[in-house]
N, C-alpha and C positions, 0 to 999 in steps of 0.2 A: 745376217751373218752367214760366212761360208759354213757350210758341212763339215771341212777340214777344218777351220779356227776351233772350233766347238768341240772335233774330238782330239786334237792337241791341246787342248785349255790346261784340261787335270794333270796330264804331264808335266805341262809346264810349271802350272801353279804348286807342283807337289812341294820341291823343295821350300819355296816362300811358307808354304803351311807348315811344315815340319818347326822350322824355325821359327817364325814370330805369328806368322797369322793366324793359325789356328790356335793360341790360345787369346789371341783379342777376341777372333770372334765367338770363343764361348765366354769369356769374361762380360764379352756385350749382349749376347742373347739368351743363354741360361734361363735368368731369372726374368723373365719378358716375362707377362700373366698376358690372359685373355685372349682376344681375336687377335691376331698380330697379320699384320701387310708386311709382304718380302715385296720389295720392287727388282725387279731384272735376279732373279732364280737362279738363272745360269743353270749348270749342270746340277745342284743342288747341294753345293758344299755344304751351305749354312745347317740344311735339314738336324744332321747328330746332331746341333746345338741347342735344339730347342728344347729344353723341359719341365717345364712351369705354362706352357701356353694352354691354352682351350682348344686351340686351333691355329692353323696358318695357312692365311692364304696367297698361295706364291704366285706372281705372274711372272711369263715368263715370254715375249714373243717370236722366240727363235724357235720353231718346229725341231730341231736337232738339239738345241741344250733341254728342250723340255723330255724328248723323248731320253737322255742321258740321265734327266735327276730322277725318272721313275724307279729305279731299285733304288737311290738314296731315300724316297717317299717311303716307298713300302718300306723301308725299316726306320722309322723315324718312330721316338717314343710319342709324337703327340700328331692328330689326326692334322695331314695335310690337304689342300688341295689348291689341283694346278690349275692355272689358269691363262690360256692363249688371248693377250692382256699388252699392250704399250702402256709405259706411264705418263702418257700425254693424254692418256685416255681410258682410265678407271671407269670399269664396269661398274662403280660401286654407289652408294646412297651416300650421303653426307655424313657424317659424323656416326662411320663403321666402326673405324676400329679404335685399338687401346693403346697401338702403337705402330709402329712404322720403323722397316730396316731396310737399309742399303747396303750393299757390301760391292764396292769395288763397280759401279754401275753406272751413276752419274756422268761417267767419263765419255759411254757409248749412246748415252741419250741424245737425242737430234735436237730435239730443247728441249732441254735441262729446267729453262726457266718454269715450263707450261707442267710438269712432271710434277717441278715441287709445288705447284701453283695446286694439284691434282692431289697431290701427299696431302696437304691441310687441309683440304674440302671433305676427304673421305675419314680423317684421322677427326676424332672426341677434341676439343678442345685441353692444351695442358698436357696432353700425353705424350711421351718418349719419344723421339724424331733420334734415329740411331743412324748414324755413317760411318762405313769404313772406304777411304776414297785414297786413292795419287791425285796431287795437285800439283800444281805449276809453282816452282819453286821459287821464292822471295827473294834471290839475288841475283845481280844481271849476268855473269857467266852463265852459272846452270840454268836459268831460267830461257838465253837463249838457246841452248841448243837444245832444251825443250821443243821452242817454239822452231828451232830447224828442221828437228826430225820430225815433228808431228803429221805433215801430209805424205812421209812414207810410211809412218806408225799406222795412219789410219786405214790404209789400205791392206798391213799387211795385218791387222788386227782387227778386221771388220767394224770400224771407225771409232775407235778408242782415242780420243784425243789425251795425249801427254800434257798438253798445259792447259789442262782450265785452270782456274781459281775459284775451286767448288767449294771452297768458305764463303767468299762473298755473295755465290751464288744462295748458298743456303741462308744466308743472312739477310740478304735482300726481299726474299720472299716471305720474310714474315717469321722465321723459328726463331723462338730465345736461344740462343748458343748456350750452354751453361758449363763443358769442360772439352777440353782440347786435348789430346794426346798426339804427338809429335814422332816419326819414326823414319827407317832411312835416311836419314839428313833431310828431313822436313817435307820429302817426297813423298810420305804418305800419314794420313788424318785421320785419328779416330774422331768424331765430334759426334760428341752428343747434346741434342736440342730439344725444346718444346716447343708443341705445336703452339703457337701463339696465336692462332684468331680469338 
């Protein structure tokens, strides 16, 4: 990711939080207990969310968003830490943690597939598999011009794809889906899963 994408992010995402997404994502992480896996950190939105954890360990491998979420860290009510980390490539032992979140991530992953394939190996069997994602919209107008814009999106968004189908994605790899929430006209998914192996 660019330097610039990373310190335009928070600006941009302000209004979106103000309005809807900052109370999904305390509604979804809040109440998270134990070791909890953040995949793709970012600048560190999710960090005020968290306060029931043990811990969290955020990866993050943008050098610029990481060094951005360090004051969101240090005022975080539960002990963080960061980690210079792909989630195609977990630093971690099998069966770490207690739970596993996404927020908004999926989308910039180079494979998505190998990510989530890494989410289940390191997460407890059974435990919380949380997403907050944009996906590729399920009807052919919008869904094309999805797929139009996406190779300008991804360039001017440090490769953000616009139309995955990161339901399927997450489905395919193995999570039980157990509830779905629906927002923007379907353009963006709360899902929450378990890990299923």
């Amino acid at each position: 990711m660019s330097t610039l994408f990373s310190k335009i992010y928070d600006p941009i995402m302000r209004p979106f939080e103000k309005k809807r997404l900052g109370n999904l994502r305390e509604r979804l992480i809040s109440h998270q207990e134990g070791t909890i896996l953040e995949v793709g950190s970012g600048t560190g939105t999710n960090f005020s969310y968290y306060k029931n954890a043990e811990k969290v360990v955020a990866i993050e491998p943008n050098a610029s968003m990481r060094n951005q979420s360090l004051s969101k860290m240090k005022r975080a009510d539960v002990p963080v830490e960061l980690v210079d980390a792909s989630g195609e490539h977990l630093p971690f032992d099998d069966n770490t943690f207690d739970a596993a979140i996404g927020t908004l991530v999926l989308c910039t992953i180079p494979n998505p597939n190998r990510a989530l394939q890494e989410i289940r190996r390191v997460c407890i069997p059974g435990v919380p598999i949380l997403f907050i994602e944009h996906v590729r919209v399920d009807r052919p107008f919008p869904g094309r011009i999805q797929d139009w814009l996406t190779p300008f999106w991804k360039r001017l968004s440090d490769g953000c794809h616009l139309n995955r189908n990161t339901l399927n994605l997450i489905k395919q790899n193995g999570f039980q889906v157990e509830r779905i929430e629906k927002y923007y006209k379907d353009i963006l998914l709360v899902v929450e899963a378990k890990n299923g192996k």
